[in-house]
N, CA, C and O atoms as a Maestro MAE file, in Angstrom:
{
 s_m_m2io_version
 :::
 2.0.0
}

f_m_ct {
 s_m_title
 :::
 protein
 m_atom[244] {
  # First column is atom index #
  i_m_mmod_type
  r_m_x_coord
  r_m_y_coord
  r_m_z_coord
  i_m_residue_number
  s_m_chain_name
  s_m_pdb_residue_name
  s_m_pdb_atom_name
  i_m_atomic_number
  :::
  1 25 -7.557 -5.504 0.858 1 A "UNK " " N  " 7
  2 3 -7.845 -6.376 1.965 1 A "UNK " " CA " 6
  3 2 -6.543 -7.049 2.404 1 A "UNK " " C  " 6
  4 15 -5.776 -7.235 1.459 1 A "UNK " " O  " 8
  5 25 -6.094 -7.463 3.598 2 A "UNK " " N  " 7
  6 3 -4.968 -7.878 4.224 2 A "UNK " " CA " 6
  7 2 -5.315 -9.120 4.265 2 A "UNK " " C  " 6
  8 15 -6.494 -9.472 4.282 2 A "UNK " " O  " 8
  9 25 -4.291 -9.947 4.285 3 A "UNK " " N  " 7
  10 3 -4.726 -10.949 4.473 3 A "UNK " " CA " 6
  11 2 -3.227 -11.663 5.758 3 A "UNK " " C  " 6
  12 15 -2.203 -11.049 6.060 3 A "UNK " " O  " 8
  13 25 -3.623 -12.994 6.215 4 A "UNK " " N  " 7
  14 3 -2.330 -13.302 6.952 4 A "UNK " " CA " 6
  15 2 -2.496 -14.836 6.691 4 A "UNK " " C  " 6
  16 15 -3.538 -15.427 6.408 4 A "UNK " " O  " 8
  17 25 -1.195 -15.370 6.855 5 A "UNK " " N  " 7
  18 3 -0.825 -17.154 6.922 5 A "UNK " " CA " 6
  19 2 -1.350 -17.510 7.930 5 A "UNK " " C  " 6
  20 15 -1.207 -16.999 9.041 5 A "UNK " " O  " 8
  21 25 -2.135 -18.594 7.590 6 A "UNK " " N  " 7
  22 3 -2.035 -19.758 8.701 6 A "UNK " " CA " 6
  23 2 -2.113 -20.853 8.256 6 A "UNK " " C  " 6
  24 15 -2.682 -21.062 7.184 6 A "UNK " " O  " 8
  25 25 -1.480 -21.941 9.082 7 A "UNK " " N  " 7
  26 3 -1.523 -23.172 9.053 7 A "UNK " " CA " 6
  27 2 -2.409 -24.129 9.356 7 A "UNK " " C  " 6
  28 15 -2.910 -24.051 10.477 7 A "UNK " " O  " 8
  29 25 -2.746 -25.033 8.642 8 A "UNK " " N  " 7
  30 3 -3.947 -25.948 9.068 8 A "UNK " " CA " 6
  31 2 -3.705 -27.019 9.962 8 A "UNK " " C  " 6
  32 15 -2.746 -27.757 9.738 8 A "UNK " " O  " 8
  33 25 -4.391 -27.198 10.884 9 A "UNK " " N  " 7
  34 3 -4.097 -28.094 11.735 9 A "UNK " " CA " 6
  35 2 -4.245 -29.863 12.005 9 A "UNK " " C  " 6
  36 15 -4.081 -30.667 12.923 9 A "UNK " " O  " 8
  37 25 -4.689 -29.849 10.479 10 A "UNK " " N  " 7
  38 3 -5.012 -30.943 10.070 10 A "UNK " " CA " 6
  39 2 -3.938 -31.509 8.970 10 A "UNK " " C  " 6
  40 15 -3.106 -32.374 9.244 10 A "UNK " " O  " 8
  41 25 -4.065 -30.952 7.809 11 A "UNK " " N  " 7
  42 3 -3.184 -31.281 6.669 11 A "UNK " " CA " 6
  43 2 -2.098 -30.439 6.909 11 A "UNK " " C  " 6
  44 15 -1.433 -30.535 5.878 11 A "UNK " " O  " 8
  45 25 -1.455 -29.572 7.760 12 A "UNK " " N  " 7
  46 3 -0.090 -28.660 7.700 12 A "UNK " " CA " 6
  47 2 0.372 -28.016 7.005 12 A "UNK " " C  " 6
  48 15 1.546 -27.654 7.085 12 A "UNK " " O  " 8
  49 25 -0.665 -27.592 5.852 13 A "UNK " " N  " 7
  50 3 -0.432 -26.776 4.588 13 A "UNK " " CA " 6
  51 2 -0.825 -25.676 5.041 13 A "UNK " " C  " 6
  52 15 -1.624 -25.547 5.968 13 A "UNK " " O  " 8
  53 25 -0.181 -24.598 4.289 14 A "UNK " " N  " 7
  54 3 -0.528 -22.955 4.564 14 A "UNK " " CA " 6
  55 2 -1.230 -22.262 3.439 14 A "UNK " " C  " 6
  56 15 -1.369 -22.542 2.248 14 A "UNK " " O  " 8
  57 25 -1.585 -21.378 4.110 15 A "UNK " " N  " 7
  58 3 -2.988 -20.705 2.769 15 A "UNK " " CA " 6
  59 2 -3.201 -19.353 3.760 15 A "UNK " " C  " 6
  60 15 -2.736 -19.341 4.900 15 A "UNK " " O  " 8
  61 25 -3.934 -18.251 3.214 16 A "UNK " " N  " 7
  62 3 -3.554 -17.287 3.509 16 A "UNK " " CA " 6
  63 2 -5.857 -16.960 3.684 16 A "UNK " " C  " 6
  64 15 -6.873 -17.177 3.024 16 A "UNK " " O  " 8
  65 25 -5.514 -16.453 4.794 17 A "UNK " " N  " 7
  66 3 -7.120 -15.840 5.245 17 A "UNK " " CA " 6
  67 2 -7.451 -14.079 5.365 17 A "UNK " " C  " 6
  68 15 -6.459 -13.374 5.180 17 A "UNK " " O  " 8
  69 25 -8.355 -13.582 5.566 18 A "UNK " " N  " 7
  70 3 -8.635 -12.752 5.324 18 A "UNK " " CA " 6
  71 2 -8.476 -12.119 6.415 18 A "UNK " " C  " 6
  72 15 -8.607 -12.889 7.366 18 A "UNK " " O  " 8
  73 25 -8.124 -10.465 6.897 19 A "UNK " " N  " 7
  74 3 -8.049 -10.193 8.658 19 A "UNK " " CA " 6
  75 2 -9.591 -9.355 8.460 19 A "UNK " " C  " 6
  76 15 -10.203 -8.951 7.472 19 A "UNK " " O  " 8
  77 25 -9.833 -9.334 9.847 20 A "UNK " " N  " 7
  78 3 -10.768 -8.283 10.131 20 A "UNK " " CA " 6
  79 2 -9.767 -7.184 10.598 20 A "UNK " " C  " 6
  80 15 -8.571 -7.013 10.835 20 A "UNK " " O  " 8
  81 25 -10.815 -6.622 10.591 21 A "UNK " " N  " 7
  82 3 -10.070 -4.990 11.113 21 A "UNK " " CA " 6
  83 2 -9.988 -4.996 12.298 21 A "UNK " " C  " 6
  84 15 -10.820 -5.632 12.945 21 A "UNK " " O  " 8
  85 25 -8.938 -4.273 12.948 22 A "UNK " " N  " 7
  86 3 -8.687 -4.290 14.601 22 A "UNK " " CA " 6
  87 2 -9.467 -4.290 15.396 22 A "UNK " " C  " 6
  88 15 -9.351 -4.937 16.437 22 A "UNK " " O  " 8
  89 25 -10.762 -3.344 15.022 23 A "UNK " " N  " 7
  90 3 -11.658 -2.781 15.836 23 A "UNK " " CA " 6
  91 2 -13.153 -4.024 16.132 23 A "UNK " " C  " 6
  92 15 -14.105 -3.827 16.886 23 A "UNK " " O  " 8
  93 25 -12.898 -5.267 15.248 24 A "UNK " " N  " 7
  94 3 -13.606 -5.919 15.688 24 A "UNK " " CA " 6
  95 2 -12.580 -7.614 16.060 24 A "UNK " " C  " 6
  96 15 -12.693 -8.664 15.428 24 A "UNK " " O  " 8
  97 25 -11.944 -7.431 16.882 25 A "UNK " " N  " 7
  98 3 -10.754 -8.153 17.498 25 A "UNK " " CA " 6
  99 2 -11.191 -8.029 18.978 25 A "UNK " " C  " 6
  100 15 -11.691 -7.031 19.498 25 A "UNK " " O  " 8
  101 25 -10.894 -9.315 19.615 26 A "UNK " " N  " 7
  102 3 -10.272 -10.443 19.129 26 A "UNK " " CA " 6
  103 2 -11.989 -11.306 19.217 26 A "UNK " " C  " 6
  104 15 -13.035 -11.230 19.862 26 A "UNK " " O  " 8
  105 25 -11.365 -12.116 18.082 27 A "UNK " " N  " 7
  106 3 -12.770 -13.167 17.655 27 A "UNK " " CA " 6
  107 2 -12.342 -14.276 17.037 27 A "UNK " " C  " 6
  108 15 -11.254 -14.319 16.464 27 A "UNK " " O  " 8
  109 25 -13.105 -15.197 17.097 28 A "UNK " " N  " 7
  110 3 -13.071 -16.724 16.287 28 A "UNK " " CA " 6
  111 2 -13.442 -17.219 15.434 28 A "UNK " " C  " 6
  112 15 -14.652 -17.248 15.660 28 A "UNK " " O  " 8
  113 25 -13.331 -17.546 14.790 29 A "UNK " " N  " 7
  114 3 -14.268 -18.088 13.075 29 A "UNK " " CA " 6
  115 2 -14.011 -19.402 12.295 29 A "UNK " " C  " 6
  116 15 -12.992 -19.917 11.835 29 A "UNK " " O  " 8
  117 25 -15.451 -19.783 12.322 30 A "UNK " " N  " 7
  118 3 -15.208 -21.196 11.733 30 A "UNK " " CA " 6
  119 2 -14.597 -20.864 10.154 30 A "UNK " " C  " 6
  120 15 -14.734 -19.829 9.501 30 A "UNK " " O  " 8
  121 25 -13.948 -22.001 9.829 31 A "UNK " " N  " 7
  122 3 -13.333 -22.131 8.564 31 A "UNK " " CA " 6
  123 2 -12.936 -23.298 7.704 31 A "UNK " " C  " 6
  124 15 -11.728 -23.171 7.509 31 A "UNK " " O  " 8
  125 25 -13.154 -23.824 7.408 32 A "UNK " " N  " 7
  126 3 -12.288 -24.583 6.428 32 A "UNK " " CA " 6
  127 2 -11.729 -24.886 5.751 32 A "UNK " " C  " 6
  128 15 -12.224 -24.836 4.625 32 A "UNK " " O  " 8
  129 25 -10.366 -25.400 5.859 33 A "UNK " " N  " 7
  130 3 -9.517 -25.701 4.979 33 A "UNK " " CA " 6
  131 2 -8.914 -25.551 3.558 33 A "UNK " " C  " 6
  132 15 -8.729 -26.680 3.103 33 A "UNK " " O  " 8
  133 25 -8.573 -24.677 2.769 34 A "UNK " " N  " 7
  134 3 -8.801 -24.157 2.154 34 A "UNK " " CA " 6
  135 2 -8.004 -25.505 0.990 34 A "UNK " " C  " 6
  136 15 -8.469 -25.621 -0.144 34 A "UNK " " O  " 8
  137 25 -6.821 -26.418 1.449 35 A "UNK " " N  " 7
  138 3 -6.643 -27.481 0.838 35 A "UNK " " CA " 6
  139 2 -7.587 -28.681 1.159 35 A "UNK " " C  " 6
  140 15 -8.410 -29.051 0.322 35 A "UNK " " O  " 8
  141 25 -7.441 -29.418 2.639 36 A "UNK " " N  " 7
  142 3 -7.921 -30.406 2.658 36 A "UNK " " CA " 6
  143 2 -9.663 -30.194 3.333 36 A "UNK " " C  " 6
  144 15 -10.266 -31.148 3.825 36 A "UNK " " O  " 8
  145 25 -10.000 -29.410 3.277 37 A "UNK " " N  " 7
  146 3 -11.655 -29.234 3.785 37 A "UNK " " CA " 6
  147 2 -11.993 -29.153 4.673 37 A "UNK " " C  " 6
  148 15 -13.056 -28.547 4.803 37 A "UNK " " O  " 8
  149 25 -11.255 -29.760 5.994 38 A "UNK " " N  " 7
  150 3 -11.294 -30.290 7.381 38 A "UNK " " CA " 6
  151 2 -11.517 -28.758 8.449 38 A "UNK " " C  " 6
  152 15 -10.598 -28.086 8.916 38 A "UNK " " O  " 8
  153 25 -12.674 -28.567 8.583 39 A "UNK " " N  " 7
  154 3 -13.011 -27.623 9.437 39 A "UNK " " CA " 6
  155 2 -11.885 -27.498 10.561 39 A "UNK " " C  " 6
  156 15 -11.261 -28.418 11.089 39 A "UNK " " O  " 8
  157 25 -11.767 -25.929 10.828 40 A "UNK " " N  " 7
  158 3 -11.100 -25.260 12.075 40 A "UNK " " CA " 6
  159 2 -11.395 -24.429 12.734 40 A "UNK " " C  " 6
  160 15 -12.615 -24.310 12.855 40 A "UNK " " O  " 8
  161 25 -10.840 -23.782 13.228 41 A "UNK " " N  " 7
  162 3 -11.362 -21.922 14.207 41 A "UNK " " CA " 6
  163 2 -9.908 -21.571 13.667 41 A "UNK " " C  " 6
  164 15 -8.778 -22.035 13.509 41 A "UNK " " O  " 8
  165 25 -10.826 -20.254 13.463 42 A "UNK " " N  " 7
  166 3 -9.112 -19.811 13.075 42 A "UNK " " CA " 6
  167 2 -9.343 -18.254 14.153 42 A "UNK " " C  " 6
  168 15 -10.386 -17.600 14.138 42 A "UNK " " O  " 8
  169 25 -8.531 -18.026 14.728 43 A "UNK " " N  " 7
  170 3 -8.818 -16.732 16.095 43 A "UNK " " CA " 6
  171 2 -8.092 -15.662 15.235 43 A "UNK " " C  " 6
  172 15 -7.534 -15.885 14.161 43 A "UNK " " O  " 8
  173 25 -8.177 -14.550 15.825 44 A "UNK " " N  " 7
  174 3 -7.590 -13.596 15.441 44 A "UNK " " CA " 6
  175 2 -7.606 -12.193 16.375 44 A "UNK " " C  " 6
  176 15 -8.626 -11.569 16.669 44 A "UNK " " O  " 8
  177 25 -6.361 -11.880 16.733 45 A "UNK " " N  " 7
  178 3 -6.631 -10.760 17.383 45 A "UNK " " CA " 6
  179 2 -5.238 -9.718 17.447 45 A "UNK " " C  " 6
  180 15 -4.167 -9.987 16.904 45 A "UNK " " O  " 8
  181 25 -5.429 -8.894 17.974 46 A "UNK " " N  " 7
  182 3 -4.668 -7.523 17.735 46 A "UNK " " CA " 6
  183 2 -4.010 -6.788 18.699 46 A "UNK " " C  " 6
  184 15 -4.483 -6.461 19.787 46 A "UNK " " O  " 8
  185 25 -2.383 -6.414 18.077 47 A "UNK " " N  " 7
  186 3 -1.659 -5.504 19.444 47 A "UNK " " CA " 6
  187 2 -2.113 -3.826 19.775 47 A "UNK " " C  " 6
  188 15 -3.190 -3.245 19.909 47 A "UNK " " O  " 8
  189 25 -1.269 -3.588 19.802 48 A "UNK " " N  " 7
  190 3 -1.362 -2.415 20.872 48 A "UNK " " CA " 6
  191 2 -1.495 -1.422 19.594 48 A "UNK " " C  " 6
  192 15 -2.335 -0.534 19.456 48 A "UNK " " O  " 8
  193 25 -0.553 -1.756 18.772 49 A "UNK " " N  " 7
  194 3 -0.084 -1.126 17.237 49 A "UNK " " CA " 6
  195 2 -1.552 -0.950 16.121 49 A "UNK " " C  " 6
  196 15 -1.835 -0.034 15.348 49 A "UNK " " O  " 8
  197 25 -2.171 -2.041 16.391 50 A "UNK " " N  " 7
  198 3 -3.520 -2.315 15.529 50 A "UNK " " CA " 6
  199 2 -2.613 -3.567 14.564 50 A "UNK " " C  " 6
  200 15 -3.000 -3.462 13.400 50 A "UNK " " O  " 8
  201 25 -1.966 -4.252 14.644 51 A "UNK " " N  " 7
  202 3 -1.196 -5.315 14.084 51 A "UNK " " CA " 6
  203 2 -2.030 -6.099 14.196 51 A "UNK " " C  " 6
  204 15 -2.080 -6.482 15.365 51 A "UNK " " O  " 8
  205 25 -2.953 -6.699 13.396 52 A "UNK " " N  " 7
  206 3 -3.624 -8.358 13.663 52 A "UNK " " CA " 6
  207 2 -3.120 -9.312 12.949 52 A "UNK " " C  " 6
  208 15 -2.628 -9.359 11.821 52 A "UNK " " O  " 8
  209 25 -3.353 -10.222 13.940 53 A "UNK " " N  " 7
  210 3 -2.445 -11.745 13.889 53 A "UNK " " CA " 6
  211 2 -3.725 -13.038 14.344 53 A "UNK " " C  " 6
  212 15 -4.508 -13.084 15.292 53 A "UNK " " O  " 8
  213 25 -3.449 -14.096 13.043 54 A "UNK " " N  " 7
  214 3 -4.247 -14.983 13.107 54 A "UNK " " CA " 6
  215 2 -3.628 -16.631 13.256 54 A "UNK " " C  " 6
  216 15 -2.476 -16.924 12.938 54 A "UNK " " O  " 8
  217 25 -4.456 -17.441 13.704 55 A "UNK " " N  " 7
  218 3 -3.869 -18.839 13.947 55 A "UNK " " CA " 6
  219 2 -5.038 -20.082 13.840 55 A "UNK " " C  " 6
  220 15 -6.161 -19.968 14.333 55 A "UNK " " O  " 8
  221 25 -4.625 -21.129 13.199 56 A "UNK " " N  " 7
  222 3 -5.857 -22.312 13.517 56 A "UNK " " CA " 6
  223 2 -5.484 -22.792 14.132 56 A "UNK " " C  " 6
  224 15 -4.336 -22.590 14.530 56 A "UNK " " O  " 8
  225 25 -6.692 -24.236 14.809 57 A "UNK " " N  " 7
  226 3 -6.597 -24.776 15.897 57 A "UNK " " CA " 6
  227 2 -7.579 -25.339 15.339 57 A "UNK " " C  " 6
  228 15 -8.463 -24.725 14.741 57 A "UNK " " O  " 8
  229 25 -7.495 -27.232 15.554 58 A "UNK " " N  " 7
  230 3 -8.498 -27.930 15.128 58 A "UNK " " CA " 6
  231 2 -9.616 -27.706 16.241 58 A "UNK " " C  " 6
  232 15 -9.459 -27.118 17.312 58 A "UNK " " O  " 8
  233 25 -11.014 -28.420 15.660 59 A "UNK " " N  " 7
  234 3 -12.161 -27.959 16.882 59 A "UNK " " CA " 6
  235 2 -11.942 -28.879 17.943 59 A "UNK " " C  " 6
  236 15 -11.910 -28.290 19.023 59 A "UNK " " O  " 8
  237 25 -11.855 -29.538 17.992 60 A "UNK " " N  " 7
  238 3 -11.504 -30.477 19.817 60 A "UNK " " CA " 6
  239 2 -10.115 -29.859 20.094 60 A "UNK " " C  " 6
  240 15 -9.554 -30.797 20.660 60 A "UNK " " O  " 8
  241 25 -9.294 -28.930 20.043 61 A "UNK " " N  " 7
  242 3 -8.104 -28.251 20.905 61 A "UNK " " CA " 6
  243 2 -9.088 -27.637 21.724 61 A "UNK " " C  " 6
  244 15 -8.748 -26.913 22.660 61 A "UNK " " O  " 8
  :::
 }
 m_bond[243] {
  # First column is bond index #
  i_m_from
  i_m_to
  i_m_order
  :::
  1 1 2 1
  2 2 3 1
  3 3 4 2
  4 3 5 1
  5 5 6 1
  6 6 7 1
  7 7 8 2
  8 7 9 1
  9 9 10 1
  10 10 11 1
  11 11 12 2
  12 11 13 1
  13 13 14 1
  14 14 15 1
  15 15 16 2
  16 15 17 1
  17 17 18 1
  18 18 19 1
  19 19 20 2
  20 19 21 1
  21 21 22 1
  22 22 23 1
  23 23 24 2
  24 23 25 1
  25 25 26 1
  26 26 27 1
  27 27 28 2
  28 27 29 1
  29 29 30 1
  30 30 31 1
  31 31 32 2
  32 31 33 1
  33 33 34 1
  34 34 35 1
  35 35 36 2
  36 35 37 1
  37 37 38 1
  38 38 39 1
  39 39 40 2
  40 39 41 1
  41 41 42 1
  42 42 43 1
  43 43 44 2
  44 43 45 1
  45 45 46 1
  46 46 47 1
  47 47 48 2
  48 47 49 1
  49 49 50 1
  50 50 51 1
  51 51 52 2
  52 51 53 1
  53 53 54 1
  54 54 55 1
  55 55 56 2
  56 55 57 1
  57 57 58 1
  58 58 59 1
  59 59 60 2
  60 59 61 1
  61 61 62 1
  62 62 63 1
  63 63 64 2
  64 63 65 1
  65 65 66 1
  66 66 67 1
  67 67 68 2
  68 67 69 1
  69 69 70 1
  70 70 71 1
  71 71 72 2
  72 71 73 1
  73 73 74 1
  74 74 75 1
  75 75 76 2
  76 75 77 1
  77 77 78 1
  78 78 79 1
  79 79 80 2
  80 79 81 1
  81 81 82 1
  82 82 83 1
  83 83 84 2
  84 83 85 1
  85 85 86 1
  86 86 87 1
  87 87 88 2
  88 87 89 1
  89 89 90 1
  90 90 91 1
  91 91 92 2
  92 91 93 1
  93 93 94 1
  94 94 95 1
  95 95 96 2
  96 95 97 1
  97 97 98 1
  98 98 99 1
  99 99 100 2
  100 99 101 1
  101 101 102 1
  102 102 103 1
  103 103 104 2
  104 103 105 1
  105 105 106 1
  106 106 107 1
  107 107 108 2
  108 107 109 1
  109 109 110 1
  110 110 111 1
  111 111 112 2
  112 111 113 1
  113 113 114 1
  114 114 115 1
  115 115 116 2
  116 115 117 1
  117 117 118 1
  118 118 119 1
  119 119 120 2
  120 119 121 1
  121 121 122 1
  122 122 123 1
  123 123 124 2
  124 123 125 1
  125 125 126 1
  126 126 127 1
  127 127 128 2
  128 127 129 1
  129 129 130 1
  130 130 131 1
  131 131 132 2
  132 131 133 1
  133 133 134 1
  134 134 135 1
  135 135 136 2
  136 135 137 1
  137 137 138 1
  138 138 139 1
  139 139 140 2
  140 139 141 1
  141 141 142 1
  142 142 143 1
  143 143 144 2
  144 143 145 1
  145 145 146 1
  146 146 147 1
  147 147 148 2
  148 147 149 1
  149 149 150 1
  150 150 151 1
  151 151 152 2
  152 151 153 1
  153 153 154 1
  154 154 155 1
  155 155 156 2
  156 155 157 1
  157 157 158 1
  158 158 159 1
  159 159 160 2
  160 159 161 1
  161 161 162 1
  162 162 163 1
  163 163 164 2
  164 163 165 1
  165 165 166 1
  166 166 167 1
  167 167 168 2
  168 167 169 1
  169 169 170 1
  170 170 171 1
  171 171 172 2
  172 171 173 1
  173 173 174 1
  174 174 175 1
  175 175 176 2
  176 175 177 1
  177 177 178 1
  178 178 179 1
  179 179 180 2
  180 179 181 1
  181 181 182 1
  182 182 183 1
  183 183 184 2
  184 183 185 1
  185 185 186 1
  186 186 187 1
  187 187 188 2
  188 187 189 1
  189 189 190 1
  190 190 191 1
  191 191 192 2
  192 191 193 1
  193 193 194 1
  194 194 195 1
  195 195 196 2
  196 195 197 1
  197 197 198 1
  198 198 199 1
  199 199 200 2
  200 199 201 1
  201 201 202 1
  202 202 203 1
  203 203 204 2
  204 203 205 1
  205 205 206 1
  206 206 207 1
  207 207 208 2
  208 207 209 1
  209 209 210 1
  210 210 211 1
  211 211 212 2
  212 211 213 1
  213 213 214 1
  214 214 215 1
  215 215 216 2
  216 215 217 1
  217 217 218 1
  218 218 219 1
  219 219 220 2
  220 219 221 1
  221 221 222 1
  222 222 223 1
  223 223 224 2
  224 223 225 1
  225 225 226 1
  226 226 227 1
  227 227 228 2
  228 227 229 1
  229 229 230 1
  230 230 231 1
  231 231 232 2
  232 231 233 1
  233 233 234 1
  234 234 235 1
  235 235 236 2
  236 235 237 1
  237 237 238 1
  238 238 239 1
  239 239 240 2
  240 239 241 1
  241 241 242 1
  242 242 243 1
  243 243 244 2
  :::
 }
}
């Protein structure tokens, strides 16, 4: 399983999430925090290559 960094948008600590596979890109998913608890969306979506790339964003962004 692949996994990629992201940063929390709350506490600024990094921790590493799980990708989906290209073919079900691009999508959003609730999550939380894997240090401080504080719910996010973490998106994720994919190039041309099948490269997926993920990011959080607190829920009121």
């Amino acid at each position: 399983m692949s996994t990629h960094p992201v940063t929390c948008p709350t506490c600024f600590e990094e921790f590493e999430v799980p990708l989906p596979s290209p073919d079900e890109t691009p999508c959003e998913v609730d999550y939380d925090c894997e240090v401080c608890c504080r719910p996010m969306l973490i998106a994720f979506d994919s190039d041309e290559d099948g490269e997926v790339s993920a990011w959080a964003r607190g829920l009121g962004e």
